[in-house]
N, C-alpha and C positions, 0 to 999 in steps of 0.2 A: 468323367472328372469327379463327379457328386459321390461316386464309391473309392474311388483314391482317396477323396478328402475325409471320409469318412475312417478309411482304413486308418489315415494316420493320424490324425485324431486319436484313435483306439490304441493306439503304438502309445503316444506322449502319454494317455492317461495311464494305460498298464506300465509303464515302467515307473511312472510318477506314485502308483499303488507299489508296484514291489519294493521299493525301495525305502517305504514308507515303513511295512513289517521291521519286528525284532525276530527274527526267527531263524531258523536253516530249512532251508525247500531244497528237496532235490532234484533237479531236470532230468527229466526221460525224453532222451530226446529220441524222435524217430531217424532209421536208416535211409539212407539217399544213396545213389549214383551206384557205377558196377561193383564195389567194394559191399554196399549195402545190399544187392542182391547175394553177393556168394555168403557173409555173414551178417543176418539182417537179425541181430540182436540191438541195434541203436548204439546210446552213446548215453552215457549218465557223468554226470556235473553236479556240483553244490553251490547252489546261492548263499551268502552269508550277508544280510542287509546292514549288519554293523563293524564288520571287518573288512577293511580295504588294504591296497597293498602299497608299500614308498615303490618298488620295484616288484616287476613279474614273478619274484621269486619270493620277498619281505614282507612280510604282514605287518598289519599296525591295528591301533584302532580307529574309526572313522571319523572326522570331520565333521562339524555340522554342513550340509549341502552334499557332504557324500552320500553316494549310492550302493555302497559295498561292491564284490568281487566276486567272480565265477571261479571256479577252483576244481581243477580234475588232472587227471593223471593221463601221460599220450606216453607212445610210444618210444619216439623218435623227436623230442625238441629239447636238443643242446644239452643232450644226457641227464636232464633234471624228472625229477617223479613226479613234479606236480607244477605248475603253471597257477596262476592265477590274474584276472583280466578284468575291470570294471564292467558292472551290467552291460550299460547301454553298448559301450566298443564289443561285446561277447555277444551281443545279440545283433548289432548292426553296423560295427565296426566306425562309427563314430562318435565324436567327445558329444556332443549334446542330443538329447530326442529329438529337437528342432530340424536337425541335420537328418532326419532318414529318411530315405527318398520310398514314394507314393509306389512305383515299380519299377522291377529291375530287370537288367539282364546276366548274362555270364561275363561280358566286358564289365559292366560298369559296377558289380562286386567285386571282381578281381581289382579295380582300379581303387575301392574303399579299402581292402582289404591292404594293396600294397603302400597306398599312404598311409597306413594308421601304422604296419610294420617298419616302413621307414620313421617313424616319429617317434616310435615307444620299443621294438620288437627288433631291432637291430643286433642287439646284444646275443637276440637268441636267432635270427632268422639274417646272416649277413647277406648282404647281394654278394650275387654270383661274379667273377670275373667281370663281364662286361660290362657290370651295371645291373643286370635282371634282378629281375624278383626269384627268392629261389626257388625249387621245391619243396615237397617233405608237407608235416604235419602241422606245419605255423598256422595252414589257414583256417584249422577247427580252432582255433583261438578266437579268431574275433569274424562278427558276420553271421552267425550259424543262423539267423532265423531267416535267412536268404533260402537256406540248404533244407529245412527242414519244418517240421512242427514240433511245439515242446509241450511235453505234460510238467506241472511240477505239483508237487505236494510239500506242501509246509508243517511243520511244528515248531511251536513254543520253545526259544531258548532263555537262558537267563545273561547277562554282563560277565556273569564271572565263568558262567562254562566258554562263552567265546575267549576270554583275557586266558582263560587254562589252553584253550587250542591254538592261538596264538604261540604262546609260548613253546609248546610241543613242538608245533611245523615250523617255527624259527631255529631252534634249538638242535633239532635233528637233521641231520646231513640230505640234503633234497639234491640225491643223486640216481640215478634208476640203476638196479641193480643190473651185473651183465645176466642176459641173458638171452632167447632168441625169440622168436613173435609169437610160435607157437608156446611157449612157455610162458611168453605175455599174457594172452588170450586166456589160457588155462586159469592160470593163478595171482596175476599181479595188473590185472588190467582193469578199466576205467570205472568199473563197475565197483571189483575191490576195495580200491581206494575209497569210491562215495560210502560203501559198508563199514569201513573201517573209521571214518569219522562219524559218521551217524551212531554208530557203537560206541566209541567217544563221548556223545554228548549222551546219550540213553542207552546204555548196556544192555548187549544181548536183543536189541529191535529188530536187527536184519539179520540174516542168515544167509546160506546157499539154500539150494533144494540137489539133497544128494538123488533124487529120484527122477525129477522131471527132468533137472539142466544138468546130471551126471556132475555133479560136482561143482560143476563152472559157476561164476558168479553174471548172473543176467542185468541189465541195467531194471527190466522186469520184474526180477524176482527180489532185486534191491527195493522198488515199488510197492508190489505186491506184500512185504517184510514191514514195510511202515506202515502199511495200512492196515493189516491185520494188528501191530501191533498200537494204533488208535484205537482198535476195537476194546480191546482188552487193559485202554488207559484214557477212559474217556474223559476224564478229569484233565487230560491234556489239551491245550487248544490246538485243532489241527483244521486247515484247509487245503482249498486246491486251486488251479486256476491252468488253463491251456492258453501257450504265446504262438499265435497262428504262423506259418508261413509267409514273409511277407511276398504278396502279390508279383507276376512278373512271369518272365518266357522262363524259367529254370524248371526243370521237371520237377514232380509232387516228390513227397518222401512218402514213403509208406511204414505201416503199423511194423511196432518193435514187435521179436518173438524170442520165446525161451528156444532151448536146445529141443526137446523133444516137436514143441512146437512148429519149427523152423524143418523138421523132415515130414511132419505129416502135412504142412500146408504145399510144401514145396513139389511138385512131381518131377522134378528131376534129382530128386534126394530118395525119393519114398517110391517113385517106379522103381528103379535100378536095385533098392535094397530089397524091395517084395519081392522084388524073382529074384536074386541071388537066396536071399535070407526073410520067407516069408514071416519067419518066426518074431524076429526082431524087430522087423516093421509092424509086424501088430503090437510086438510090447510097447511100440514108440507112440501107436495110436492111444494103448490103455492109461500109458504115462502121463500122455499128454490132455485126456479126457480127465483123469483121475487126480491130478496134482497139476498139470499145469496151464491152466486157463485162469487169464486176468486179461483186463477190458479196462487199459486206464480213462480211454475216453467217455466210459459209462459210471469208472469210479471215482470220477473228476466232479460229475454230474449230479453223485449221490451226498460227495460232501460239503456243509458248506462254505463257501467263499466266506475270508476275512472281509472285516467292516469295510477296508478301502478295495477290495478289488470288487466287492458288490457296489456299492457308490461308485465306482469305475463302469460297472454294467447299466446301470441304473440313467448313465450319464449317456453313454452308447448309445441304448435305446431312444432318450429323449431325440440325442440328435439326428439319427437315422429318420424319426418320424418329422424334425424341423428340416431336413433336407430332401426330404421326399416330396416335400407339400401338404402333408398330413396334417396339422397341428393344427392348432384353434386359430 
C-alpha cells in the first residue's frame, strides 16, 4: 500500500509540473503488446502546455487551470490526421489527477477508457450496434500510461509561435489523406507529424535518417533530431523528464527502435536475413552501430530537468523517505 501511495503521489506532482511548463515536449512513447513486437518503433506525441482544445479536433488557447493537450496523428480515428486530448485524460484517461487509480488491470483500463469515450469521444469512436465499445484506434487516445512508458523532452516556446500553430492546424483541413497503412507507416505517420510541427516551431531541428531508418521517420530519430539540435542551440532552454508505466498486471513496454535497429536486435528479423542475404544483414549491423544508436533513458538523464519537475523530484524523494520510516 506504502508504494501505491507513493506512486500516485508521483502521478499528481508530474502532471501538476507538466502542465506548469510554457513549452512543446515531445513524447517518446515506448512499444507494447503483439503490434509492438512485429513494429517496435513506439509512438510519438506533442504535449503543448498552453494550447488546449474546445473539441478533439479545435484548438484554442488555454484557460487559466488548464493543462494543455496531447496532439498526434493515428491512422484510423474518424478519417481525421490529428486528434488532440487533455494531459491528464491522454495519459490516464480521466478528468482530474485525483482520479488515477494506484493499479490497474486490462478490465479496469478498458472500463476508464470507455467512460471518458462515452463523455467526450463519441463523435469520433460511436458504440457499435449493440451498445459496445467499439474497436480501432480510439484507445491510444486516452490512458496510454496504462500501456507504456514515456520519455519526453521539452523546448522553450514563445505565445506567439503557439497563437501561429493554432491558427495553421485550425485553418487546414484535418482529414488523413487516402491512403493505405503501409504508406502510412513509410511516410505520413505518427512520427511525421510530431517532425513536422517541431519544424514549425524551430526550422530544420528534426529530420529523417536516410541511412539508419531508410528514410522512415522513427519516433526515435524524431528524439534523437531534438537533441542533437539542443546541442548546437544551447541558448535554448531544453529538459527532460520520463512518465513511468503506471503500476498493475498489464505487460511492460519495451524500449523504442529505429529501422536498422529493430533487425539487428531482433533474431527473427536478422537470422532469416543472414542466411538468405548475409551481405545486408551485416550493412544493417554497420548502420545501425554507425548512425543508429540513441539511449533516450540515459539522454533523459543527461539533461537537465525544468525547475518544476526537479521540485517535483525533490518532493518524491522527501516522501519516499517520510514513508519508509526514514526521516528525522
Amino acid at each position: 500500500m506504502v508504494k501505491k501511495r507513493f506512486w500516485i503521489l508521483c502521478s499528481l506532482l508530474l502532471v501538476a509540473a507538466l502542465r506548469s511548463r510554457a513549452d512543446v515536449a515531445l513524447l517518446l512513447e515506448e512499444p507494447y503488446g503483439d503490434f509492438g513486437g512485429f513494429s517496435p518503433t513506439g509512438h510519438a506525441a506533442l504535449y503543448l502546455p498552453r494550447v488546449c482544445a474546445d473539441t478533439p479536433l479545435t484548438l484554442r488557447r488555454c484557460l487559466p487551470g488548464e493543462n494543455g493537450v496531447v496532439i498526434s496523428r493515428y491512422y484510423k480515428i474518424g478519417g481525421y490526421d490529428w486528434v488532440a486530448v487533455p494531459l491528464t485524460a491522454y495519459l490516464y484517461a480521466v478528468d482530474d489527477p485525483s482520479q488515477i487509480p494506484e493499479f490497474v488491470d486490462a478490465k479496469r483500463v478498458a472500463e476508464l477508457r470507455d467512460d471518458y469515450r462515452r463523455r467526450y469521444l463519441e463523435a469520433l469512436a460511436p458504440d457499435r450496434a449493440n451498445g459496445d465499445a467499439p474497436g480501432g484506434e480510439w484507445t491510444l487516445l486516452v490512458g496510454e500510461a496504462y500501456d507504456r512508458k514515456i520519455y519526453g523532452f521539452q523546448i522553450a516556446t514563445t505565445e506567439e509561435q503557439d497563437d501561429q500553430l493554432i491558427e495553421v492546424l485550425n485553418e487546414r483541413p484535418n482529414r488523413r489523406r487516402r491512403h493505405d497503412l503501409a504508406t502510412f507507416m513509410l511516410s505520413r505517420n505518427c512520427a511525421d507529424f510530431a517532425r513536422g510541427i517541431l519544424n514549425f516551431y524551430y526550422p530544420h531541428s528534426v529530420h529523417r535518417n536516410f541511412i539508419a531508418d531508410l528514410g522512415i521517420t522513427t519516433p526515435k530519430q524524431v528524439a534523437k533530431s531534438l537533441v542533437k539540435y539542443s546541442h548546437r542551440h544551447s541558448d535554448l532552454e531544453f529538459s527532460a523528464f520520463v512518465i513511468p508505466q503506471v503500476p498493475g498486471s498489464i505487460h511492460r513496454s519495451h524500449g523504442a527502435d529505429g529501422v536498422a535497429e529493430a533487425l539487428v536486435k531482433s533474431k527473427k528479423y536478422v537470422v532469416p536475413l543472414a542466411a538468405l542475404h548475409p551481405f545486408v544483414a551485416g550493412g544493417a549491423v554497420v548502420l545501425y552501430l554507425g548512425q543508429g544508436r540513441f539511449n533516450p533513458s540515459r539522454e533523459v538523464q543527461r539533461y537537465p530537468m525544468s525547475p518544476d519537475i526537479a521540485a517535483f523530484w525533490e518532493m518524491r524523494q522527501r516522501s519516499t523517505v517520510s514513508w519508509l520510516g526514514e526521516g528525522p
